[in-house]
PDB file of N, CA, C, O and CB in Angstrom:
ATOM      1  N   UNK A   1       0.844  -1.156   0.000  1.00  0.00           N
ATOM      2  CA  UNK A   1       0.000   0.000   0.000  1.00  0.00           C
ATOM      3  C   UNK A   1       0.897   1.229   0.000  1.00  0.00           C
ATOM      4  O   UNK A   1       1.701   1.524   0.884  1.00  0.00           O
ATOM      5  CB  UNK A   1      -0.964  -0.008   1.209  1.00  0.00           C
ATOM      6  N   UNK A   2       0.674   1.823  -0.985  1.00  0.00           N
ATOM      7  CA  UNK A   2       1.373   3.556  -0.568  1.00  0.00           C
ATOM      8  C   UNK A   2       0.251   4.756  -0.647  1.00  0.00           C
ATOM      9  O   UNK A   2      -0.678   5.245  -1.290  1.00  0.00           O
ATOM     10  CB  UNK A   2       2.747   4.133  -1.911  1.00  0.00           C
ATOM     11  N   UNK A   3       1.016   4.830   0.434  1.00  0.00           N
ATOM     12  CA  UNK A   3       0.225   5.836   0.974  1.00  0.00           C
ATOM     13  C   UNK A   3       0.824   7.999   0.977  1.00  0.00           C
ATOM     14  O   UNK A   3       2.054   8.024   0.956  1.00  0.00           O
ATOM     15  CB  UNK A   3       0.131   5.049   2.627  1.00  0.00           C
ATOM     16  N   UNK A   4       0.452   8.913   0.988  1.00  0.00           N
ATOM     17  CA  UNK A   4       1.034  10.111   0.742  1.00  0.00           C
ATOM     18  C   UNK A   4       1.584  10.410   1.865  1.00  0.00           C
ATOM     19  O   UNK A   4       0.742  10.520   2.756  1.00  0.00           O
ATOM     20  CB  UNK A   4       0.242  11.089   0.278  1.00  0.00           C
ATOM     21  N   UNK A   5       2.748  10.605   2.230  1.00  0.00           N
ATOM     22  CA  UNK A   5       3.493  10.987   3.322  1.00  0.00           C
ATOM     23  C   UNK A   5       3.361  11.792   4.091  1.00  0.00           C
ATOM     24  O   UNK A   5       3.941  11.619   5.163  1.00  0.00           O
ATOM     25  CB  UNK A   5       4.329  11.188   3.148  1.00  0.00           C
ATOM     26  N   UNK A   6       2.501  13.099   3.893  1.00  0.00           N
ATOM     27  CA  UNK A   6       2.547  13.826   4.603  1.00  0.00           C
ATOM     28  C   UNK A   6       0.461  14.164   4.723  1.00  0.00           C
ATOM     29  O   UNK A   6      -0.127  15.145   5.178  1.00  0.00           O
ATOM     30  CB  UNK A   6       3.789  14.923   4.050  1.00  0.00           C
ATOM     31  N   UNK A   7       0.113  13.367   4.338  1.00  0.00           N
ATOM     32  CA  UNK A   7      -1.632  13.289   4.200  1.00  0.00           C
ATOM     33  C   UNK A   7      -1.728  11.212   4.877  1.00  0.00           C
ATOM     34  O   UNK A   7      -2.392  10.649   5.747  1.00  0.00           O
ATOM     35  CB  UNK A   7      -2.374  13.671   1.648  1.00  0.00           C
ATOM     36  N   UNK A   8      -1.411  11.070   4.575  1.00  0.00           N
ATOM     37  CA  UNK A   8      -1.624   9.578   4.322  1.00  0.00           C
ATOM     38  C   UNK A   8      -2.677   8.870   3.703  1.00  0.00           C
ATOM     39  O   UNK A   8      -2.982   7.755   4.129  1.00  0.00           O
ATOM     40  CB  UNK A   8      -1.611   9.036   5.340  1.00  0.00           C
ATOM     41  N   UNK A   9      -3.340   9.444   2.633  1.00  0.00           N
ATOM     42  CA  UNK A   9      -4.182   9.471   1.664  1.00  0.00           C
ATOM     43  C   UNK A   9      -4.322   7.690   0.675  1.00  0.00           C
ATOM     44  O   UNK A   9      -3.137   7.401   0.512  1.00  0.00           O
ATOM     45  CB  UNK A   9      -3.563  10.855   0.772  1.00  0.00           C
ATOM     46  N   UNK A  10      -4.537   7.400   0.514  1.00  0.00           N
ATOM     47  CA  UNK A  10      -3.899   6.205   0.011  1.00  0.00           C
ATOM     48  C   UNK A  10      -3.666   6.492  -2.154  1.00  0.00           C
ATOM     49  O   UNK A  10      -4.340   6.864  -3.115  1.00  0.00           O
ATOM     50  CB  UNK A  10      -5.253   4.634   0.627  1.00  0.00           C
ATOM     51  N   UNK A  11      -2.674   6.142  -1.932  1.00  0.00           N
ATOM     52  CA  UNK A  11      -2.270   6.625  -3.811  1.00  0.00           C
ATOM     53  C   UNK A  11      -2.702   5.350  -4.718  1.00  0.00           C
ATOM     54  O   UNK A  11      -3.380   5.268  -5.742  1.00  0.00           O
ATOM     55  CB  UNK A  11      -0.156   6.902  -4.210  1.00  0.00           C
ATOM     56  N   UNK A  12      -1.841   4.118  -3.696  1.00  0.00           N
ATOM     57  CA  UNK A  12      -2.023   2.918  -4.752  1.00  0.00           C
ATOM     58  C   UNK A  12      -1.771   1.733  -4.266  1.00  0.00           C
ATOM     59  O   UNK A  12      -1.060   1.554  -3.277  1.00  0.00           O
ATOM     60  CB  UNK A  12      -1.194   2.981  -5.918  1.00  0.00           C
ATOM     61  N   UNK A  13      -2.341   0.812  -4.932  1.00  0.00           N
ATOM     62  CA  UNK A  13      -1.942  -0.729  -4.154  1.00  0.00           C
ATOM     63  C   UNK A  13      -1.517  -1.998  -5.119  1.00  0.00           C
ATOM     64  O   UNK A  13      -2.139  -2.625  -5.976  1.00  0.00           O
ATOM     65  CB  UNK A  13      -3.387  -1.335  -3.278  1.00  0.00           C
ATOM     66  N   UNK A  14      -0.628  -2.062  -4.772  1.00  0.00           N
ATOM     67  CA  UNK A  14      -0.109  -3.732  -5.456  1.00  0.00           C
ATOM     68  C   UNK A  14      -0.482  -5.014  -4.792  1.00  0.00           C
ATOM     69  O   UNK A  14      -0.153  -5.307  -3.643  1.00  0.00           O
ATOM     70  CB  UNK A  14       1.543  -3.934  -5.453  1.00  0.00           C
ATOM     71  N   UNK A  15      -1.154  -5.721  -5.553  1.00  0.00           N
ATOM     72  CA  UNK A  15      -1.020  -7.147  -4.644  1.00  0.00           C
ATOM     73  C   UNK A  15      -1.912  -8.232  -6.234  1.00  0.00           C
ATOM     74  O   UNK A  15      -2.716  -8.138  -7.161  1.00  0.00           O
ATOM     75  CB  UNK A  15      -2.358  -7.022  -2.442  1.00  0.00           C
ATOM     76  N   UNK A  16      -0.928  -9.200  -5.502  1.00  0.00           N
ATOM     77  CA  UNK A  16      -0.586 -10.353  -6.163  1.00  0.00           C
ATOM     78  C   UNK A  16      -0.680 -11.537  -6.000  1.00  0.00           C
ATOM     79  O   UNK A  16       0.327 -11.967  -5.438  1.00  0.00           O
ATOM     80  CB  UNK A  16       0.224 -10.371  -6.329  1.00  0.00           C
ATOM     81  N   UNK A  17      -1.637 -12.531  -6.285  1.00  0.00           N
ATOM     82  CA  UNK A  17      -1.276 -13.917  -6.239  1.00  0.00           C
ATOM     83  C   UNK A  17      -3.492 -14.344  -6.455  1.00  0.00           C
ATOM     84  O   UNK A  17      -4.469 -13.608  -6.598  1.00  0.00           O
ATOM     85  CB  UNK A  17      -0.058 -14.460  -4.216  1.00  0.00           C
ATOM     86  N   UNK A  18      -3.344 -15.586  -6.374  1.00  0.00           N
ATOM     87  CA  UNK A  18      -4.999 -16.161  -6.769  1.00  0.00           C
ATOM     88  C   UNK A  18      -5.848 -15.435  -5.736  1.00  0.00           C
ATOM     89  O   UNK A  18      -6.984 -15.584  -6.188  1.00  0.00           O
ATOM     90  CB  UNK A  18      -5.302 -18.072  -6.567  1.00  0.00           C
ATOM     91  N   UNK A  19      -5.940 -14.829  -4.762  1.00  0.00           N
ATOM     92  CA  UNK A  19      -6.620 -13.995  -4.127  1.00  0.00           C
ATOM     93  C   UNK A  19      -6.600 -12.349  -4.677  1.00  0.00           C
ATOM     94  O   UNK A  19      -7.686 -11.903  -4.305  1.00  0.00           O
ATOM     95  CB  UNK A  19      -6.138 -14.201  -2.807  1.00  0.00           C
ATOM     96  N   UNK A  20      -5.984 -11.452  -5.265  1.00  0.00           N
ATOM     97  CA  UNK A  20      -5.879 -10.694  -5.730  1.00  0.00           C
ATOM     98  C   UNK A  20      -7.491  -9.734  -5.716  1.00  0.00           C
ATOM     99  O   UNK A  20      -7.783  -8.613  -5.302  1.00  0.00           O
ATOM    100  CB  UNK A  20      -5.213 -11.217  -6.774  1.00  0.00           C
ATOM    101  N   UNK A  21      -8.054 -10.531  -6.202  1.00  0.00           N
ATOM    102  CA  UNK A  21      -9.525  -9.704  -6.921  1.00  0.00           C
ATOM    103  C   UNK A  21     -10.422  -9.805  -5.819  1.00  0.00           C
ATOM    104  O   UNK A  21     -11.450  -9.131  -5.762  1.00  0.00           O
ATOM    105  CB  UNK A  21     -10.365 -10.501  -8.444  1.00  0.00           C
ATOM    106  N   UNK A  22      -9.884 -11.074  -4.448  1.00  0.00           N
ATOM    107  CA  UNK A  22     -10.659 -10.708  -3.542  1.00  0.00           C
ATOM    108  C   UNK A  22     -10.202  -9.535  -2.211  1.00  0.00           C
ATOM    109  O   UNK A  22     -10.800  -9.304  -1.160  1.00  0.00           O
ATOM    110  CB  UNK A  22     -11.010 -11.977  -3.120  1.00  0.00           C
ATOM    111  N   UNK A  23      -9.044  -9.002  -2.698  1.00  0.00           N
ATOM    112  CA  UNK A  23      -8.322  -8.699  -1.991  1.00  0.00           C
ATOM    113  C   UNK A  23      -8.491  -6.460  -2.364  1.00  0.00           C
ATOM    114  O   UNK A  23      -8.419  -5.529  -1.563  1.00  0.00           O
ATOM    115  CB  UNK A  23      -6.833  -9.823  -2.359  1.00  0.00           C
ATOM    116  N   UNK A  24      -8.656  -6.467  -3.477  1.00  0.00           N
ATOM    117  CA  UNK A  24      -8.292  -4.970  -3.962  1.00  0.00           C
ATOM    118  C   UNK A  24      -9.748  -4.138  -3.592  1.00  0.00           C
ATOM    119  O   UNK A  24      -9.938  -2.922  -3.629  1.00  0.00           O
ATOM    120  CB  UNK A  24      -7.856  -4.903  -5.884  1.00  0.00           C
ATOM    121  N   UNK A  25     -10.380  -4.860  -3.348  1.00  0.00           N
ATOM    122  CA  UNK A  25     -12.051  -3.839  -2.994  1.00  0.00           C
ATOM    123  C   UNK A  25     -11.652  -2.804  -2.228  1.00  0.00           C
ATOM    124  O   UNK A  25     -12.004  -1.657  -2.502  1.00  0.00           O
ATOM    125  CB  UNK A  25     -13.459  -4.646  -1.961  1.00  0.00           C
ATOM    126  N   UNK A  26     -10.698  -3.152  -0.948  1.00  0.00           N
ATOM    127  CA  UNK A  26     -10.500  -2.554   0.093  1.00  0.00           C
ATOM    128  C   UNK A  26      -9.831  -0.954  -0.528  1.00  0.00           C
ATOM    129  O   UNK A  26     -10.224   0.160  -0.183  1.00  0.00           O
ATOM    130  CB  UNK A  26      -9.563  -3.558   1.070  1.00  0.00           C
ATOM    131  N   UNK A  27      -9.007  -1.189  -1.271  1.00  0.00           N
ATOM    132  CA  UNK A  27      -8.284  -0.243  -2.033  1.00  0.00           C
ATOM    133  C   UNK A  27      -8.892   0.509  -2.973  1.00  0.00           C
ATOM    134  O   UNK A  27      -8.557   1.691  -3.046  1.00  0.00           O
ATOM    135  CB  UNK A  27      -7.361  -0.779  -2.609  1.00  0.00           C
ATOM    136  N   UNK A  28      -9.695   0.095  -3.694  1.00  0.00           N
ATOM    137  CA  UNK A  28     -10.463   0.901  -4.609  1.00  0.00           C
ATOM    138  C   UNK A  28     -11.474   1.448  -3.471  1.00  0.00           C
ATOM    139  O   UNK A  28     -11.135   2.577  -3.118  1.00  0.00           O
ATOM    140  CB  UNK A  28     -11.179   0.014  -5.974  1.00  0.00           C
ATOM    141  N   UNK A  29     -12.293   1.104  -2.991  1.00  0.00           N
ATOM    142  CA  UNK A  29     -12.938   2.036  -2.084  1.00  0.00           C
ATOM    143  C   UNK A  29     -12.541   3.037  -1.569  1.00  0.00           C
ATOM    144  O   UNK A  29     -13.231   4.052  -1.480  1.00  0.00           O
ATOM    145  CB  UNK A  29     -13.270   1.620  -1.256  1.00  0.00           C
ATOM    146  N   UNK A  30     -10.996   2.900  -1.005  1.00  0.00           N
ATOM    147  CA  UNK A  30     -10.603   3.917  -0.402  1.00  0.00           C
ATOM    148  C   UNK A  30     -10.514   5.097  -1.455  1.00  0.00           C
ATOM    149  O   UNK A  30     -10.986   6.231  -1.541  1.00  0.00           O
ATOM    150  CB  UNK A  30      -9.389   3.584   0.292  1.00  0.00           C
ATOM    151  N   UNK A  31      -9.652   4.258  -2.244  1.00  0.00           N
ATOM    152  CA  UNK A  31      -9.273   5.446  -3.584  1.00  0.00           C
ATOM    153  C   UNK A  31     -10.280   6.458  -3.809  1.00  0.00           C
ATOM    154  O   UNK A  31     -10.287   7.688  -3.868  1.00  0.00           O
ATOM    155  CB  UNK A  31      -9.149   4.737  -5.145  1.00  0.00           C
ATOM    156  N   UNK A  32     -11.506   5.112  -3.961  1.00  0.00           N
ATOM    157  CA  UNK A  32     -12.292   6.388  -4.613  1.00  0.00           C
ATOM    158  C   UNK A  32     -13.229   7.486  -3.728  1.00  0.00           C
ATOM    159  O   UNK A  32     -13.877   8.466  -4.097  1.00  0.00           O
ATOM    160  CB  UNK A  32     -13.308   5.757  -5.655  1.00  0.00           C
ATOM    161  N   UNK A  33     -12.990   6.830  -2.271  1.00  0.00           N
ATOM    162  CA  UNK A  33     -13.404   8.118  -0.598  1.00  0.00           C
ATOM    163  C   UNK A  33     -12.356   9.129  -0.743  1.00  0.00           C
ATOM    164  O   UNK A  33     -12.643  10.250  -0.323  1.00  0.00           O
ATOM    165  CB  UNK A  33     -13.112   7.316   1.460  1.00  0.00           C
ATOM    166  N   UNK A  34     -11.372   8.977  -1.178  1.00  0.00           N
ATOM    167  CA  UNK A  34      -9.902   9.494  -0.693  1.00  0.00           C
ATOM    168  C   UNK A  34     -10.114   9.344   0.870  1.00  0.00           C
ATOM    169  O   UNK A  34     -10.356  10.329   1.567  1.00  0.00           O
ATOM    170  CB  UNK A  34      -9.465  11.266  -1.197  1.00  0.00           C
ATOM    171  N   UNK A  35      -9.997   7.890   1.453  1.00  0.00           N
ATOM    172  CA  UNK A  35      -9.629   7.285   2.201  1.00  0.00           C
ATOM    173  C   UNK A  35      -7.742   7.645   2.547  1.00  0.00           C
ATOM    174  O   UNK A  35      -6.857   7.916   1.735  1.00  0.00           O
ATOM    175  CB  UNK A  35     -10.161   6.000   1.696  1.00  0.00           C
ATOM    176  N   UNK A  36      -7.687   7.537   3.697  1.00  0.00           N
ATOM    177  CA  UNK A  36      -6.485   7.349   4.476  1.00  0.00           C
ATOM    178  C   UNK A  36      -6.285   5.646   4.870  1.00  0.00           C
ATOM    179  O   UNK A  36      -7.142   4.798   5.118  1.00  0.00           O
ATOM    180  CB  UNK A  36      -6.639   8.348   5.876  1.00  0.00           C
ATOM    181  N   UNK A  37      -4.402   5.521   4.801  1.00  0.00           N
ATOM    182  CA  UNK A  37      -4.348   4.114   5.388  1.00  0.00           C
ATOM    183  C   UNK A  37      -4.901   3.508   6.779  1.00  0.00           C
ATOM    184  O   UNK A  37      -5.308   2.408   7.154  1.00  0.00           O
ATOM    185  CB  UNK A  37      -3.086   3.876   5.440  1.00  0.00           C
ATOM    186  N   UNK A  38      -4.700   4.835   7.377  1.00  0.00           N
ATOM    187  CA  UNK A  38      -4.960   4.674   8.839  1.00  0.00           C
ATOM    188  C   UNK A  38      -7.003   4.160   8.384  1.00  0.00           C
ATOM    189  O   UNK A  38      -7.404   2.997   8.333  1.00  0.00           O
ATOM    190  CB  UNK A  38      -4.482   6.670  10.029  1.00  0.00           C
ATOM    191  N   UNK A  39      -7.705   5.164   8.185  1.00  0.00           N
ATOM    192  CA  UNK A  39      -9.095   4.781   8.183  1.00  0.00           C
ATOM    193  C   UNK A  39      -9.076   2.807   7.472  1.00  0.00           C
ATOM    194  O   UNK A  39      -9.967   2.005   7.751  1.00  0.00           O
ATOM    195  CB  UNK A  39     -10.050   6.206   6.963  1.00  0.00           C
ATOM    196  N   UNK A  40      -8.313   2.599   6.917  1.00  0.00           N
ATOM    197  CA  UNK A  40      -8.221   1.200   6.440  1.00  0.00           C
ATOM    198  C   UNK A  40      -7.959   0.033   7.798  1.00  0.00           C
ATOM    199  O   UNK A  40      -8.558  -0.970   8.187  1.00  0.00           O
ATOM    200  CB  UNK A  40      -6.880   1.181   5.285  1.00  0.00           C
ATOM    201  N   UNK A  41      -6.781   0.755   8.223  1.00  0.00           N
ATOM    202  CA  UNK A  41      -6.330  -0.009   9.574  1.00  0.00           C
ATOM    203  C   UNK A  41      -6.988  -0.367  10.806  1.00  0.00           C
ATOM    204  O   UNK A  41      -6.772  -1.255  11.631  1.00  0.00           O
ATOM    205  CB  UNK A  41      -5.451   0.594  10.063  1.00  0.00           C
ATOM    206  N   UNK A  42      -8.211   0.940  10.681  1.00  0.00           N
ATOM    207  CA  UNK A  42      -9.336   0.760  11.910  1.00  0.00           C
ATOM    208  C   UNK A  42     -10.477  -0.104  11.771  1.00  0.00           C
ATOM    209  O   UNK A  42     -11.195  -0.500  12.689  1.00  0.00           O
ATOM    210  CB  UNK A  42      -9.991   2.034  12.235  1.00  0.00           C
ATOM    211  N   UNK A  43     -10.600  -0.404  10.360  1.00  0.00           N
ATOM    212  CA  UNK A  43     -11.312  -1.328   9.976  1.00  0.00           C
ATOM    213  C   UNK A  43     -11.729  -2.768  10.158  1.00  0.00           C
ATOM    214  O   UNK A  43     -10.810  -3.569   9.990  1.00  0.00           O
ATOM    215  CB  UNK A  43     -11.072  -1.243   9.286  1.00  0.00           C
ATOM    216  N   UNK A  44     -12.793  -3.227  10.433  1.00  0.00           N
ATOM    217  CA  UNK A  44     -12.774  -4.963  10.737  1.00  0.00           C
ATOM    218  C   UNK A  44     -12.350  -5.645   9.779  1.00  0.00           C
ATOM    219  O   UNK A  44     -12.797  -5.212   8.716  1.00  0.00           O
ATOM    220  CB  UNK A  44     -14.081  -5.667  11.007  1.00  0.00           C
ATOM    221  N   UNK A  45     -11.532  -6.725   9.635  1.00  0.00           N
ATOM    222  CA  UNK A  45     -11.389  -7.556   8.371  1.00  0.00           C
ATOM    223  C   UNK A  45     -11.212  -8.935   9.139  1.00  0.00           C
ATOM    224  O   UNK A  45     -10.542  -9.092  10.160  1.00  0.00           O
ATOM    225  CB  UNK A  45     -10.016  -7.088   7.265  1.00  0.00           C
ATOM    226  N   UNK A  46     -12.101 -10.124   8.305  1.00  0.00           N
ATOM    227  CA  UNK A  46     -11.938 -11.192   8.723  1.00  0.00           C
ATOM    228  C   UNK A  46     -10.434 -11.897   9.337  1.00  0.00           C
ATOM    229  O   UNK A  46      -9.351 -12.109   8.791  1.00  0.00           O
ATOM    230  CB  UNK A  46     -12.448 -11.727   7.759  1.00  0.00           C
ATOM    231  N   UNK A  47     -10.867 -12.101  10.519  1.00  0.00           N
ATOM    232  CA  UNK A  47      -9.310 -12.931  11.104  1.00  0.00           C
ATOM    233  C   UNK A  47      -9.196 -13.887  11.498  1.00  0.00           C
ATOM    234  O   UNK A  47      -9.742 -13.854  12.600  1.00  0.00           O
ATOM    235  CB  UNK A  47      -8.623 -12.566  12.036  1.00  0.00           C
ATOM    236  N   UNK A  48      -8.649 -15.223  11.251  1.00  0.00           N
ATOM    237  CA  UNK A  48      -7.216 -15.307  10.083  1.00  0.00           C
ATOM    238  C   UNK A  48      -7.793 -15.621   8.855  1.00  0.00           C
ATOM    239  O   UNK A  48      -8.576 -16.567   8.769  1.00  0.00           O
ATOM    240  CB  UNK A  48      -5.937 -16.603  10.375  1.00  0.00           C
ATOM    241  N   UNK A  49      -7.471 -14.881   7.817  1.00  0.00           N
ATOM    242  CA  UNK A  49      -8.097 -14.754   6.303  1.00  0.00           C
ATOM    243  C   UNK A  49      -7.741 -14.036   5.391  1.00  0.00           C
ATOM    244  O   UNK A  49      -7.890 -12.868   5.751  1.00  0.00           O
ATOM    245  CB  UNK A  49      -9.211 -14.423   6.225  1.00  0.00           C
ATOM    246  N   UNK A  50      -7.421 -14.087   4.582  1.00  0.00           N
ATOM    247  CA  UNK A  50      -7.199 -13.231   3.417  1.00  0.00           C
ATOM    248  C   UNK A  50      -7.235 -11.761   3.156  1.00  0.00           C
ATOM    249  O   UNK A  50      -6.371 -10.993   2.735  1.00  0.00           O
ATOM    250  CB  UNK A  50      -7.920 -13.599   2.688  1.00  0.00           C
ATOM    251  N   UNK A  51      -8.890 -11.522   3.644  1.00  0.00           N
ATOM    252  CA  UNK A  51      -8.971 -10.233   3.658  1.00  0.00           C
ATOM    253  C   UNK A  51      -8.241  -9.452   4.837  1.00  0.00           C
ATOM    254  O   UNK A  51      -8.308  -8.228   4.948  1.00  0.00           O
ATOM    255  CB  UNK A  51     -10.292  -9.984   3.614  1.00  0.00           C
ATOM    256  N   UNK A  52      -7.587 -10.220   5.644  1.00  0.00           N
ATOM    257  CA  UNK A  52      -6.676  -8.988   6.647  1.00  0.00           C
ATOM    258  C   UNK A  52      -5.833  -8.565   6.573  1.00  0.00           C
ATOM    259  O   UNK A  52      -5.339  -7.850   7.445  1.00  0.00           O
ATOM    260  CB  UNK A  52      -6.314  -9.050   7.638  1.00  0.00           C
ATOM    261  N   UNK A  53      -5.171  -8.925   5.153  1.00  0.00           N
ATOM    262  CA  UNK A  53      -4.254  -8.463   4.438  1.00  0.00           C
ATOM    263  C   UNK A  53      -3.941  -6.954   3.946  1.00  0.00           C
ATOM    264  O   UNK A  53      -2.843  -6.431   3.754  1.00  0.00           O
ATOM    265  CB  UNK A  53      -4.400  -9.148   3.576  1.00  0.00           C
ATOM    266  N   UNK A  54      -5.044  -6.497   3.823  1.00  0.00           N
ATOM    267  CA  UNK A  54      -5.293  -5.335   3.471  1.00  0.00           C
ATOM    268  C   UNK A  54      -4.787  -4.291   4.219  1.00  0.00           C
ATOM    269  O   UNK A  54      -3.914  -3.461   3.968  1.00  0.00           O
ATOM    270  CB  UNK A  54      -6.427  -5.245   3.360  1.00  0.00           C
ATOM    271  N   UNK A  55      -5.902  -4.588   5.746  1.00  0.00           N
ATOM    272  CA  UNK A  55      -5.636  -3.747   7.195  1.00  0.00           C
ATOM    273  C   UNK A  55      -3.963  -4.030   7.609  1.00  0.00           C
ATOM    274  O   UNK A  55      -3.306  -3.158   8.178  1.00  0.00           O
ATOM    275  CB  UNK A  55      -6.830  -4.465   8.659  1.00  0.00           C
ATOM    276  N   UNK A  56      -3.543  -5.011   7.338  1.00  0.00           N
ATOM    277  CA  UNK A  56      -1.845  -5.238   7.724  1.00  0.00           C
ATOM    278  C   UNK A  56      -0.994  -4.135   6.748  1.00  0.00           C
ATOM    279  O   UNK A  56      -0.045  -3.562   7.283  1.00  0.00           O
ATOM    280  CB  UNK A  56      -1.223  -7.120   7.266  1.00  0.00           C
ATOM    281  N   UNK A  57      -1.247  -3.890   5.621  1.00  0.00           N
ATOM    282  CA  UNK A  57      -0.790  -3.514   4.995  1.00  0.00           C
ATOM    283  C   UNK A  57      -1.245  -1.852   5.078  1.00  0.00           C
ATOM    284  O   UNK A  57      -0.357  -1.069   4.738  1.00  0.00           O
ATOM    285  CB  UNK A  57      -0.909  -4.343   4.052  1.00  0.00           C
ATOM    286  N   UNK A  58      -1.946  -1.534   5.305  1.00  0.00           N
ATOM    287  CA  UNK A  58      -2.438  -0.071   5.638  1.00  0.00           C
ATOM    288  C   UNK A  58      -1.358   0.369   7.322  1.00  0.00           C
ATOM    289  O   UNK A  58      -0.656   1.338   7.609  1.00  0.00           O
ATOM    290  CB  UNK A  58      -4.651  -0.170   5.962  1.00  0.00           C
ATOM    291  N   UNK A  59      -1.711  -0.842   8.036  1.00  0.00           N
ATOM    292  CA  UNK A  59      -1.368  -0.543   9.642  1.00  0.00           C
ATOM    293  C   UNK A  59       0.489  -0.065   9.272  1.00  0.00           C
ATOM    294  O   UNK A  59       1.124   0.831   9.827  1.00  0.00           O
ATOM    295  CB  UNK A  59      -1.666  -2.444  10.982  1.00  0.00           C
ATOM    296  N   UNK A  60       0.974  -1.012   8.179  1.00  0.00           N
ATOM    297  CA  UNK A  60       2.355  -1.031   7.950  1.00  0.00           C
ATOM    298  C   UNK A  60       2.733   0.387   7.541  1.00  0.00           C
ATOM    299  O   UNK A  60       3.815   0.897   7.828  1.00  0.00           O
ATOM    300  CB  UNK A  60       2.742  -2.088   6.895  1.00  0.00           C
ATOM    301  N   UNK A  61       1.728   1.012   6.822  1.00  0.00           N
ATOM    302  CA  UNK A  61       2.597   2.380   6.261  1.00  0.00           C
ATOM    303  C   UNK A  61       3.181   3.414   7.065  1.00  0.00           C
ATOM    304  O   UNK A  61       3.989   4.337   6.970  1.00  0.00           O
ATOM    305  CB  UNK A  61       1.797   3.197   5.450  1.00  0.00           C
ATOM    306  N   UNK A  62       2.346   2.806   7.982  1.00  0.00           N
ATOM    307  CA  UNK A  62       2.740   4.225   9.342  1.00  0.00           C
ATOM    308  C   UNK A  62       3.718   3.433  10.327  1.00  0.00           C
ATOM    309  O   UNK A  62       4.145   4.108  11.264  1.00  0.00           O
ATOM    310  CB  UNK A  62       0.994   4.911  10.573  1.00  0.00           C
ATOM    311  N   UNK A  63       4.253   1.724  10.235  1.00  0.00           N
ATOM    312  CA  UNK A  63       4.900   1.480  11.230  1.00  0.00           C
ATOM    313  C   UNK A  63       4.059   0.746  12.043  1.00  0.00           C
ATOM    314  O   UNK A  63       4.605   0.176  12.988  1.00  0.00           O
ATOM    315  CB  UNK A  63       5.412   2.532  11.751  1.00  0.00           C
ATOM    316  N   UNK A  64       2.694   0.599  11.893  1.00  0.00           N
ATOM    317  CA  UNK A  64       2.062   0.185  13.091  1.00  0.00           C
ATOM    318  C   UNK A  64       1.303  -1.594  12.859  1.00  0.00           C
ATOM    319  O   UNK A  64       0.244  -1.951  13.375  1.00  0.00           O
ATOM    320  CB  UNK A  64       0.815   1.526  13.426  1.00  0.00           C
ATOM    321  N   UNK A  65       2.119  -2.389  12.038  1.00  0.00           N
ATOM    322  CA  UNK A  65       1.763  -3.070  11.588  1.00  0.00           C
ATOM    323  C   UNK A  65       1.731  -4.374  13.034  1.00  0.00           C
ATOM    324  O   UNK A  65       2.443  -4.099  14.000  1.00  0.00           O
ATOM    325  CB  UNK A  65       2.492  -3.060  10.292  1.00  0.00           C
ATOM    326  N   UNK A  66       1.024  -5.514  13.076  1.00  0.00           N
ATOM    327  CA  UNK A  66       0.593  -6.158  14.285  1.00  0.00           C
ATOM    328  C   UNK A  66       1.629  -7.639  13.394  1.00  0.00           C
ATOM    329  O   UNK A  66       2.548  -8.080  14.083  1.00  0.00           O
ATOM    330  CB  UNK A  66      -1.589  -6.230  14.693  1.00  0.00           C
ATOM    331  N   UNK A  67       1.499  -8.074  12.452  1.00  0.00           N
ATOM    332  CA  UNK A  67       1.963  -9.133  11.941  1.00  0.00           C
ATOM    333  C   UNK A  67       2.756  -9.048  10.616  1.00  0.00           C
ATOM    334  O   UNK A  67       2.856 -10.118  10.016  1.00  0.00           O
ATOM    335  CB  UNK A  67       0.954  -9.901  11.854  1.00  0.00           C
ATOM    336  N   UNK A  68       3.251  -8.127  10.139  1.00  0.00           N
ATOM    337  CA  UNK A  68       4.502  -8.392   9.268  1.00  0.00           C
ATOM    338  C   UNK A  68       5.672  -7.564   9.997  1.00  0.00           C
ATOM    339  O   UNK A  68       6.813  -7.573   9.537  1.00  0.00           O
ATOM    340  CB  UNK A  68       4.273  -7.866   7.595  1.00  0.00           C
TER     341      UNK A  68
END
């Protein structure tokens, strides 16, 4: 996830592998709120599952990541 450094806005997201398409909703939504990573990170996402991938990856931009 990247996010704008000094907004933390979310710009763009990469992700990759047979989950992919269940995985990018999270990101286009934001995109298109102009969502922040943080508002991603506060978010519920199924746990342990796929979709918490997302919130890990939002929590990470700022450092505040729980599992990577």
């Amino acid at each position: 996830m990247l996010a704008d450094a000094a907004t933390d806005r979310v710009l763009g997201v990469h992700t990759i592998g047979p989950g992919a398409g269940t995985l990018i909703h999270d990101a286009a939504l934001a995109m298109a709120f102009g969502a922040s990573a943080e508002d991603i990170g506060r978010t519920t996402h199924a746990r342990p599952a796929l979709p918490e991938a997302p919130r890990e990856a939002a929590r990470a931009a700022d450092g505040r990541s729980m599992h990577l």
